[in-house]
Biopython code that builds the backbone (N, CA, C, O; Angstrom):
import numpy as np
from Bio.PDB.StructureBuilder import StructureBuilder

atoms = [
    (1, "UNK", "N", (1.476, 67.021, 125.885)),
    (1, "UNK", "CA", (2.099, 68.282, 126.271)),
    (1, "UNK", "C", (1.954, 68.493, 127.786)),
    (1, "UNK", "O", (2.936, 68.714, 128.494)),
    (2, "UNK", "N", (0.745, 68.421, 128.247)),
    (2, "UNK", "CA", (0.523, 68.482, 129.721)),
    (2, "UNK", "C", (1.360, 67.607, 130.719)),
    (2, "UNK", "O", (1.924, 67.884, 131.778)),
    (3, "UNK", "N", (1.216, 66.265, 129.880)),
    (3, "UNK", "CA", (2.523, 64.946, 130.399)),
    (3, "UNK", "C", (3.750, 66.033, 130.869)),
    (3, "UNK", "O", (4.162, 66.267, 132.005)),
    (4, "UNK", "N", (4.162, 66.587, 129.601)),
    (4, "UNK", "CA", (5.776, 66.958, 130.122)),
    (4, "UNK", "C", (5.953, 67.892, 130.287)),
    (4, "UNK", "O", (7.066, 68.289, 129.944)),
    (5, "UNK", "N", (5.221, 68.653, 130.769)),
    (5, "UNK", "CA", (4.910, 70.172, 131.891)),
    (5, "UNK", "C", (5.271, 68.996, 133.352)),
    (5, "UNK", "O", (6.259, 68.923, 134.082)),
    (6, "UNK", "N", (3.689, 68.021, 133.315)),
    (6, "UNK", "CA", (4.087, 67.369, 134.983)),
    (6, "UNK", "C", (5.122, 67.025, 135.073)),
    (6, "UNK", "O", (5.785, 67.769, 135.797)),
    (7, "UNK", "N", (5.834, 65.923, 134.538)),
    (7, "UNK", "CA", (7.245, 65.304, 134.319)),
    (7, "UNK", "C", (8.676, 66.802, 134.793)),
    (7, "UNK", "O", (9.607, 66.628, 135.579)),
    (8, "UNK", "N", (8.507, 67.550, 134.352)),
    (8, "UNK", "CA", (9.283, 68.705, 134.115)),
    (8, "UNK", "C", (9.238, 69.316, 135.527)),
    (8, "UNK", "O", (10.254, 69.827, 135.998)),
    (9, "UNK", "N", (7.982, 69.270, 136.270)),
    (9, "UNK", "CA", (7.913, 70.082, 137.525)),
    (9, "UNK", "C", (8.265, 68.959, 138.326)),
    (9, "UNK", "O", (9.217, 69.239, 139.054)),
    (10, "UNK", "N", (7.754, 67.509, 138.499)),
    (10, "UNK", "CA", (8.298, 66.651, 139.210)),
    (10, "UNK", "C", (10.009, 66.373, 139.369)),
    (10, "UNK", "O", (10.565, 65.958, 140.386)),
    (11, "UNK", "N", (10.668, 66.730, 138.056)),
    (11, "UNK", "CA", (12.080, 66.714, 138.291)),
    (11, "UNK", "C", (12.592, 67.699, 139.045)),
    (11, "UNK", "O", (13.621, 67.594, 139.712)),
    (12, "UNK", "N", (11.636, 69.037, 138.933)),
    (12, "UNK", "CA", (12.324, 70.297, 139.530)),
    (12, "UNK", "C", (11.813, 70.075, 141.007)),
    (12, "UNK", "O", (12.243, 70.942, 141.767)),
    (13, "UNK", "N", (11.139, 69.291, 141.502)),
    (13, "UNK", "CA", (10.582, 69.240, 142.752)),
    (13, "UNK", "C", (12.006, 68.215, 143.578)),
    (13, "UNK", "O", (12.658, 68.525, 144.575)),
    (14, "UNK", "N", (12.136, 66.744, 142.561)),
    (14, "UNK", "CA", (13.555, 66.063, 142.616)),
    (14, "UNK", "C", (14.232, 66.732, 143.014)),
    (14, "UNK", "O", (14.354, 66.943, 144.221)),
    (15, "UNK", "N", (15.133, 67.482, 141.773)),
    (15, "UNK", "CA", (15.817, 68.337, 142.132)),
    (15, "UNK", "C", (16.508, 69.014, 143.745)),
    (15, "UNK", "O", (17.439, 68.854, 144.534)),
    (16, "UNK", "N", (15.145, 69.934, 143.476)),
    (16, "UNK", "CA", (15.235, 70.742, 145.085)),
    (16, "UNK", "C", (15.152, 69.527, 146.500)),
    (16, "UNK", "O", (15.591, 69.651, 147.643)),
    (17, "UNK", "N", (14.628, 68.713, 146.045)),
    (17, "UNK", "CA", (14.877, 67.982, 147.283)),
    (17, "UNK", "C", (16.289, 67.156, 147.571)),
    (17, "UNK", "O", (16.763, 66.829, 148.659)),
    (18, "UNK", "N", (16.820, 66.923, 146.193)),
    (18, "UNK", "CA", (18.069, 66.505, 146.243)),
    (18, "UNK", "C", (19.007, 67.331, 147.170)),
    (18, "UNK", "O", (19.740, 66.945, 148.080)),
    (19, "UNK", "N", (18.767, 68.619, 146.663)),
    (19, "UNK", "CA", (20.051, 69.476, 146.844)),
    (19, "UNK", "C", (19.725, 69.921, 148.140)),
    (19, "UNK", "O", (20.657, 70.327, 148.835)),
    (20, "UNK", "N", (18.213, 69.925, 148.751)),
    (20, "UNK", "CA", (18.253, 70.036, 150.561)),
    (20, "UNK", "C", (18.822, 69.566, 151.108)),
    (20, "UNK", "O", (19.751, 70.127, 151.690)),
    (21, "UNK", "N", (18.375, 67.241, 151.308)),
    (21, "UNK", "CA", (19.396, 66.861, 151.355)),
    (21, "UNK", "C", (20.895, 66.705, 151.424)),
    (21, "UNK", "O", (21.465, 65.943, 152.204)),
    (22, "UNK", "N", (21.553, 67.575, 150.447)),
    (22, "UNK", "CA", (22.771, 67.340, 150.097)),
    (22, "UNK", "C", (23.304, 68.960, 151.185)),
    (22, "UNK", "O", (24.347, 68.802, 151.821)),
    (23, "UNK", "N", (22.795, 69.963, 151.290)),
    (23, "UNK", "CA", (22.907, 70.767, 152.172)),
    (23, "UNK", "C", (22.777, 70.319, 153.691)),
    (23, "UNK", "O", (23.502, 70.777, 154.575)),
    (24, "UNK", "N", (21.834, 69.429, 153.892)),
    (24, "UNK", "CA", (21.633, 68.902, 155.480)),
    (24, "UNK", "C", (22.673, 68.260, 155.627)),
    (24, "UNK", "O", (23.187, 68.349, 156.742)),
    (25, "UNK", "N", (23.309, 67.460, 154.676)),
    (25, "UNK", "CA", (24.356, 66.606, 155.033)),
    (25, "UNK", "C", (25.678, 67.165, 155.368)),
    (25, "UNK", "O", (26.433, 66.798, 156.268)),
    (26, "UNK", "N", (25.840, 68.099, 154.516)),
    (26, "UNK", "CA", (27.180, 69.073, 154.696)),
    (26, "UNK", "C", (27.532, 69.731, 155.843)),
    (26, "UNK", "O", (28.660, 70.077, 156.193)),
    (27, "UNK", "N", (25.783, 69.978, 156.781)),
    (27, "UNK", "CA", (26.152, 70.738, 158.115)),
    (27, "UNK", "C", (26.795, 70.348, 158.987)),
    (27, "UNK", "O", (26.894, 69.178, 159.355)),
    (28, "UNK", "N", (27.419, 71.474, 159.516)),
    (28, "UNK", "CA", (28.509, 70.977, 161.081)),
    (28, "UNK", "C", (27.641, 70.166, 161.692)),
    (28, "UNK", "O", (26.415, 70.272, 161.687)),
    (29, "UNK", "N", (28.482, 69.124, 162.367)),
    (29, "UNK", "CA", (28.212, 68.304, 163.648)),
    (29, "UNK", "C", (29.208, 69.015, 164.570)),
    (29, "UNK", "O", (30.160, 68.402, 165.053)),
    (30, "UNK", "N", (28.987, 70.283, 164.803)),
    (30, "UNK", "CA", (30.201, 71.005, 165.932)),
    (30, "UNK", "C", (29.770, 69.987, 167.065)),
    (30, "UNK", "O", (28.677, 69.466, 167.285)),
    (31, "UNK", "N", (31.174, 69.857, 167.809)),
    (31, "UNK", "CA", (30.908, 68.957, 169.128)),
    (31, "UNK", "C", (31.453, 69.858, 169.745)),
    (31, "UNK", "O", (31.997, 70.795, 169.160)),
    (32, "UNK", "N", (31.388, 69.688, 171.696)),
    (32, "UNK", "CA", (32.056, 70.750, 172.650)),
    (32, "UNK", "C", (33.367, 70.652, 172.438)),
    (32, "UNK", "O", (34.147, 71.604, 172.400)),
    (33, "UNK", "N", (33.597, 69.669, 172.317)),
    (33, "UNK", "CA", (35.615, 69.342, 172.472)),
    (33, "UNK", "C", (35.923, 68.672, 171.427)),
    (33, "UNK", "O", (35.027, 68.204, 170.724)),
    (34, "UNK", "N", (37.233, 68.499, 171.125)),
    (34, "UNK", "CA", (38.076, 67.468, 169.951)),
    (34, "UNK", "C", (38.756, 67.404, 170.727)),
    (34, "UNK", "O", (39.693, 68.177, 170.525)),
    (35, "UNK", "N", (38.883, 66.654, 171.963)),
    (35, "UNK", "CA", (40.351, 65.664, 172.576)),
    (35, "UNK", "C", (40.235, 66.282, 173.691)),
    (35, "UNK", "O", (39.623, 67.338, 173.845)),
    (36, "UNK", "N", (40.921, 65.549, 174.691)),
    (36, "UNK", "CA", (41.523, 66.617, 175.371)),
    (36, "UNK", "C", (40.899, 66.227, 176.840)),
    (36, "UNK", "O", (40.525, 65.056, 176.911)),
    (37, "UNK", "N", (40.736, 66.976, 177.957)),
    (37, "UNK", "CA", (40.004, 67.495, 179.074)),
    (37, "UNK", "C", (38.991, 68.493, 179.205)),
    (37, "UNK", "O", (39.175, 69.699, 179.042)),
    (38, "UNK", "N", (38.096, 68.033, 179.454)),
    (38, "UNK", "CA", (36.955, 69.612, 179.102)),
    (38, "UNK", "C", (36.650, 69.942, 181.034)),
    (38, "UNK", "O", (35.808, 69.284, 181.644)),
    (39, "UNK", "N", (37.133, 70.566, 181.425)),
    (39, "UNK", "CA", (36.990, 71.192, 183.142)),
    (39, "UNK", "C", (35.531, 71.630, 183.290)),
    (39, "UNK", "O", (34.958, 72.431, 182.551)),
    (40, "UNK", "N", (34.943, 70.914, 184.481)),
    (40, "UNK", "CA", (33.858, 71.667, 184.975)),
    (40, "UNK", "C", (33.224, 72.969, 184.656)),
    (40, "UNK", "O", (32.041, 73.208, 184.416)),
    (41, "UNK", "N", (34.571, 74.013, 184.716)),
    (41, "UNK", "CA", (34.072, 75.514, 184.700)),
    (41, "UNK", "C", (33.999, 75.407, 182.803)),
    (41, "UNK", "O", (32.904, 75.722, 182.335)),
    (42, "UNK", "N", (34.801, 75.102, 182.059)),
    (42, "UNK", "CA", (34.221, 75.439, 181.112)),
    (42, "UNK", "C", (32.889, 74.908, 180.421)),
    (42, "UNK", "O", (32.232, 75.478, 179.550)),
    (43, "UNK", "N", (32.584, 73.342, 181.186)),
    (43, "UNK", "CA", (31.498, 73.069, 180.665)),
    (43, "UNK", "C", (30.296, 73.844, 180.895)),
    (43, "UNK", "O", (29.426, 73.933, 180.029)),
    (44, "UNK", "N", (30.204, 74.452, 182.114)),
    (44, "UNK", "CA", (29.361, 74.972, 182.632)),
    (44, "UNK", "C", (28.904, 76.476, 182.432)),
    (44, "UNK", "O", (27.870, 77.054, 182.769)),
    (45, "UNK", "N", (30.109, 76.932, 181.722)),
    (45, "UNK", "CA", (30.084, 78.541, 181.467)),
    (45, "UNK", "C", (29.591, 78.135, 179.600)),
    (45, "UNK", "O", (28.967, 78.926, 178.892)),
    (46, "UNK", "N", (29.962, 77.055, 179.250)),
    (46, "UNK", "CA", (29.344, 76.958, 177.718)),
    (46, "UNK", "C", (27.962, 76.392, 178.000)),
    (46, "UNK", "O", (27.316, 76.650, 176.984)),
    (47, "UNK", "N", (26.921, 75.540, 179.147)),
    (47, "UNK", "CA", (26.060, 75.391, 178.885)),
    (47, "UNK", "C", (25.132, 76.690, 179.509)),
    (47, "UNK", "O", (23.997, 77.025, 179.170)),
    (48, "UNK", "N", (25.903, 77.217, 180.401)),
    (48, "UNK", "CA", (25.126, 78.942, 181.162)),
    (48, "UNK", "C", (24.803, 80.097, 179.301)),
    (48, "UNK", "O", (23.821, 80.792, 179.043)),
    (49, "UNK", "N", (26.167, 79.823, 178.332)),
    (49, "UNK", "CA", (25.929, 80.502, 177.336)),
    (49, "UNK", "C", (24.964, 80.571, 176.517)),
    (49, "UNK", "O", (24.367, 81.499, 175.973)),
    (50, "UNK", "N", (24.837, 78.685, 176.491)),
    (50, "UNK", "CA", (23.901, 78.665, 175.185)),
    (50, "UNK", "C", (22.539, 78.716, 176.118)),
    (50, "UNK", "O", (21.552, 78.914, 175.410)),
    (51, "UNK", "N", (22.258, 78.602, 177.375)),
    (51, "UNK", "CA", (20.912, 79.011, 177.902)),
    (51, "UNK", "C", (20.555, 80.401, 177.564)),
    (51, "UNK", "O", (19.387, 80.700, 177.311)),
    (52, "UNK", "N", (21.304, 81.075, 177.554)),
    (52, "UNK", "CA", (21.523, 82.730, 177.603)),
    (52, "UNK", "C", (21.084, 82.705, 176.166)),
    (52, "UNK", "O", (20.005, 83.259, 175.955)),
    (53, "UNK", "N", (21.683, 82.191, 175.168)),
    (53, "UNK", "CA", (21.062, 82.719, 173.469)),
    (53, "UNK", "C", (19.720, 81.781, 173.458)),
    (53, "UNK", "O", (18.765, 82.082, 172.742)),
    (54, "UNK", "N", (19.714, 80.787, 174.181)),
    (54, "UNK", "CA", (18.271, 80.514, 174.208)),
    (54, "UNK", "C", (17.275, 81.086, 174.785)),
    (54, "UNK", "O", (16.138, 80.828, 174.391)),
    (55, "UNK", "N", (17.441, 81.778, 175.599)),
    (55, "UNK", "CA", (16.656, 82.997, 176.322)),
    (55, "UNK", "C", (16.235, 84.001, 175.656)),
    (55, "UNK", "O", (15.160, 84.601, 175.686)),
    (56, "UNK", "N", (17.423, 84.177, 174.883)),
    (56, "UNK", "CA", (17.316, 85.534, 174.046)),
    (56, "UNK", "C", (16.743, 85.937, 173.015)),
    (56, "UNK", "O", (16.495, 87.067, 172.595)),
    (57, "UNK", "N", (16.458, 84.447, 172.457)),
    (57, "UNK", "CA", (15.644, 83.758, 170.897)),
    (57, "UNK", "C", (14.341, 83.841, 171.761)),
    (57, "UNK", "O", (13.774, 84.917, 171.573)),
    (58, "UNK", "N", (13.848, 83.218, 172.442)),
    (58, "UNK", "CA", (12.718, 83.296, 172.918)),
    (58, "UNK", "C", (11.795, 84.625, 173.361)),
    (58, "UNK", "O", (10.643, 84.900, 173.025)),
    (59, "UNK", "N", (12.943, 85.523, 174.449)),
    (59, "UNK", "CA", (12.632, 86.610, 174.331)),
    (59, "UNK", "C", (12.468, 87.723, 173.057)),
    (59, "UNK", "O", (12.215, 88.917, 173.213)),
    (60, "UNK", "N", (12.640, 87.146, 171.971)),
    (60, "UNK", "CA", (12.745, 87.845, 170.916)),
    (60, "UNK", "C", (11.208, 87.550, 170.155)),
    (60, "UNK", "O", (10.606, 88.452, 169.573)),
    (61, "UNK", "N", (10.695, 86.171, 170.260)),
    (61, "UNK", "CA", (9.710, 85.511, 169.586)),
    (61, "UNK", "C", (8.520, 85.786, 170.442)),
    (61, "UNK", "O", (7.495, 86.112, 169.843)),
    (62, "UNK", "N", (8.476, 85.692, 172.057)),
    (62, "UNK", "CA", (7.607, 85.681, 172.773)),
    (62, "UNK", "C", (7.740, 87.184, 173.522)),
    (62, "UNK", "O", (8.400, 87.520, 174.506)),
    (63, "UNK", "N", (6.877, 87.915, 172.680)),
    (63, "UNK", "CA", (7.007, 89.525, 173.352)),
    (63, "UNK", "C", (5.869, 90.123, 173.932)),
    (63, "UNK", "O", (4.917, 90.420, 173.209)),
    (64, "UNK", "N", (5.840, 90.396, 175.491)),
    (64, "UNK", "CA", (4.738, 90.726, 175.926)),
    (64, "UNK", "C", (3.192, 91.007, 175.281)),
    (64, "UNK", "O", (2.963, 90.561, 174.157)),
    (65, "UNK", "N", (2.356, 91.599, 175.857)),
    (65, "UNK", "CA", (1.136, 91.317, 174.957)),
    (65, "UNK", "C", (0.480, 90.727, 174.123)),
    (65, "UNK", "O", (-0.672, 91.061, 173.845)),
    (66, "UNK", "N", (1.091, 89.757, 173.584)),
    (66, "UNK", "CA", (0.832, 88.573, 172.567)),
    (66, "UNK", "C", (0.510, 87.227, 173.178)),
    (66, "UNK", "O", (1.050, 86.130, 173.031)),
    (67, "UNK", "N", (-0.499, 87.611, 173.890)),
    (67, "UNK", "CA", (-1.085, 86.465, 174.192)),
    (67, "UNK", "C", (-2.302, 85.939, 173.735)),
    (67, "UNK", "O", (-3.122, 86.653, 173.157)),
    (68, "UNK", "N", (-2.570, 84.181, 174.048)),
    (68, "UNK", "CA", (-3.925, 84.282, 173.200)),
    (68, "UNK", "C", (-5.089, 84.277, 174.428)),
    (68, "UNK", "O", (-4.939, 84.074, 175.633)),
    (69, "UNK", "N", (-6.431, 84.610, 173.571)),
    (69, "UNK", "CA", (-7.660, 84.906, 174.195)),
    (69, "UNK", "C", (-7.982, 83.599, 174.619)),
    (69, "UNK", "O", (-7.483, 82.675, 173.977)),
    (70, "UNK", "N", (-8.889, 83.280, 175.798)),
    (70, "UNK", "CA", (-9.374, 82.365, 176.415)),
    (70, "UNK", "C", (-10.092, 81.884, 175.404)),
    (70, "UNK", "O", (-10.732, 82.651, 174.685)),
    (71, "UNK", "N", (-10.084, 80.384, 175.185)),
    (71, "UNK", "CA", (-11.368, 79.931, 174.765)),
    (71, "UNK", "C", (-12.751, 80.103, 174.995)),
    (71, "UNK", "O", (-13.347, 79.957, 176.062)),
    (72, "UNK", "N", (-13.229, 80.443, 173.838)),
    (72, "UNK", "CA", (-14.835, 80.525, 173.452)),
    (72, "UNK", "C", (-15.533, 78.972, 173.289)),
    (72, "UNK", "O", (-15.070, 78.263, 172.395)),
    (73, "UNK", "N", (-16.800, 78.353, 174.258)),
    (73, "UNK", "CA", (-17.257, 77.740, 174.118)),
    (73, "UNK", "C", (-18.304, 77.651, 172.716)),
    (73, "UNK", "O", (-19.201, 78.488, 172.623)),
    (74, "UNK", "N", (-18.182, 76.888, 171.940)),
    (74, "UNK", "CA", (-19.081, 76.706, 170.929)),
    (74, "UNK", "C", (-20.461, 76.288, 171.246)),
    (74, "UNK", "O", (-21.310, 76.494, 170.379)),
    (75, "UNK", "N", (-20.869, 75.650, 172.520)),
    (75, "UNK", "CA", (-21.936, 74.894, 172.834)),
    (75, "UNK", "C", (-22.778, 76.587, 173.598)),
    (75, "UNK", "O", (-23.758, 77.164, 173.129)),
    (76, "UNK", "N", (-22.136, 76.909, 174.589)),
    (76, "UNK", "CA", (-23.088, 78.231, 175.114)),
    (76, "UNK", "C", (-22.561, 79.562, 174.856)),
    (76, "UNK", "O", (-23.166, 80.632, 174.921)),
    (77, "UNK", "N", (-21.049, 79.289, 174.481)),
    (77, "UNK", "CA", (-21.040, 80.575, 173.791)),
    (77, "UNK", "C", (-20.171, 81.472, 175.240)),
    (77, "UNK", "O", (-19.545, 82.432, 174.792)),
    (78, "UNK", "N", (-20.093, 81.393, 176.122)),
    (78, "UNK", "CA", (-19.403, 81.527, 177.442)),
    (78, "UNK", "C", (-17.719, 81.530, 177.390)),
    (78, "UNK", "O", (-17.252, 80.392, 177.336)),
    (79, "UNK", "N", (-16.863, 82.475, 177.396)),
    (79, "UNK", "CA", (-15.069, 82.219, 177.647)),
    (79, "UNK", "C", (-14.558, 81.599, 178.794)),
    (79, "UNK", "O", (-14.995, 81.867, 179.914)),
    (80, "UNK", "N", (-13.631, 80.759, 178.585)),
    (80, "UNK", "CA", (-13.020, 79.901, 180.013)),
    (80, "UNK", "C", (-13.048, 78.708, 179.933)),
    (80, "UNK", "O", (-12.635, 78.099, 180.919)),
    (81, "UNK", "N", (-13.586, 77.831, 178.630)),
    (81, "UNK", "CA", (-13.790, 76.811, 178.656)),
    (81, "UNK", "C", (-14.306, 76.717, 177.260)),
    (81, "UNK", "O", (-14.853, 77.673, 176.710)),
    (82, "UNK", "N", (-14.071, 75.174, 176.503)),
    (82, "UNK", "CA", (-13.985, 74.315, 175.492)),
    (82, "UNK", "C", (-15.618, 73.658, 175.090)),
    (82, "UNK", "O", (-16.322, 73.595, 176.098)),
    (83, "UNK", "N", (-16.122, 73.303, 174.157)),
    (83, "UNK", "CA", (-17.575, 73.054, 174.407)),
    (83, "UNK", "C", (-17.676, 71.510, 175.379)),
    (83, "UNK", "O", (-18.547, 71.199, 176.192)),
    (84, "UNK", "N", (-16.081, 70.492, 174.814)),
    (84, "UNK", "CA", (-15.995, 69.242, 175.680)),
    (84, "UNK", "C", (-15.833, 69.310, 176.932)),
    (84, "UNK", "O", (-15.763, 68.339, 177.685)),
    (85, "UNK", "N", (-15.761, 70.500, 177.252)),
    (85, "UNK", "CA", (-15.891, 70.807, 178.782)),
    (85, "UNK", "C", (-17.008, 71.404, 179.706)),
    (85, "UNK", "O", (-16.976, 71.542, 180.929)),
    (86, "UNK", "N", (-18.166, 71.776, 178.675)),
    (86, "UNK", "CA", (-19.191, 72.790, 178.999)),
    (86, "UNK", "C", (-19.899, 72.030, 180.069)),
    (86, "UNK", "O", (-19.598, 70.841, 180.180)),
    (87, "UNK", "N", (-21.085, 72.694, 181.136)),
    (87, "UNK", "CA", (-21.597, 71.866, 182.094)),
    (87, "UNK", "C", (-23.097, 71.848, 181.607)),
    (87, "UNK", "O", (-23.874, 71.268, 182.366)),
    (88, "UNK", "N", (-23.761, 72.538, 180.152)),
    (88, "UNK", "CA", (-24.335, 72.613, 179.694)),
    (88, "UNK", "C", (-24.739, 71.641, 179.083)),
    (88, "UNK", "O", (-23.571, 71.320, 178.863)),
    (89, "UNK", "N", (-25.579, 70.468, 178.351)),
    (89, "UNK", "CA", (-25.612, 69.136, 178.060)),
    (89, "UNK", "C", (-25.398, 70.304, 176.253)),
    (89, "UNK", "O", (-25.440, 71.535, 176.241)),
    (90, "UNK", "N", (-25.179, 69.358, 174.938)),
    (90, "UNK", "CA", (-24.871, 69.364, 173.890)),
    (90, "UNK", "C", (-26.495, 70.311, 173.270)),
    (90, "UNK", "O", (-27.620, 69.960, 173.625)),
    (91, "UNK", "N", (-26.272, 71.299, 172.485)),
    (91, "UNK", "CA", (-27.581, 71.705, 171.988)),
    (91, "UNK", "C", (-28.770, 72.548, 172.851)),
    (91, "UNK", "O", (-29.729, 73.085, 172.296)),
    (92, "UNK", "N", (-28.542, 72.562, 174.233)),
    (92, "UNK", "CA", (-29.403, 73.103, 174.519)),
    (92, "UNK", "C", (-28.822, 75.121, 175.534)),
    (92, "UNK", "O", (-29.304, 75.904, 176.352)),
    (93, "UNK", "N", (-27.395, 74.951, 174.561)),
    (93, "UNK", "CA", (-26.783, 75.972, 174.788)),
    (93, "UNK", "C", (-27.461, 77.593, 174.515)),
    (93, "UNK", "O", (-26.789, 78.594, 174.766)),
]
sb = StructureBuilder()
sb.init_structure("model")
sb.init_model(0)
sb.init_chain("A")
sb.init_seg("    ")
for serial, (resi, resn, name, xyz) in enumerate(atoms, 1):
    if name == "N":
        sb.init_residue(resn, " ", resi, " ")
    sb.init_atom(name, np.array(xyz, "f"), 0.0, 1.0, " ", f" {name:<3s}", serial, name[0])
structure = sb.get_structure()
């Protein structure tokens, strides 16, 4: 019985990985152009754009005050520094 509980979740694990797969594959490969001439100014106003939504994602994720605290030495116990960095020898912190 336990057999085909595992068996049963391993297919459903199959499964879902199948159908990720089969979703990754389906996604656009949008390219800048299909044919043609692509002009300076437009290349440049589409790579100024996508800097701009990349800016904007970031500014969205990275929001003031959220920064992290200096490292705490484990060896003396001191902020500003790592214990592999301490000038303290090992143990006698």
């Amino acid at each position: 019985m336990t057999r085909v509980i595992l068996l049963e979740q391993r297919v459903k694990e199959l499964e879902a990985s199948k159908e990720h797969q089969a979703k990754k594959k389906q996604q656009s490969r949008a390219q800048i152009q299909h044919g043609g001439v692509l002009q300076v100014q437009e290349a440049q106003n589409q790579i100024l754009a996508q800097e701009r939504a990349n800016q904007e994602a970031d500014a969205r994720y990275n929001q003031p005050g959220k920064q992290r605290a200096s490292p705490t030495c484990t060896n003396c116990g001191e902020k500003g520094h790592k214990r592999n960095q301490c000038r303290i020898p090992n143990g006698t912190g």
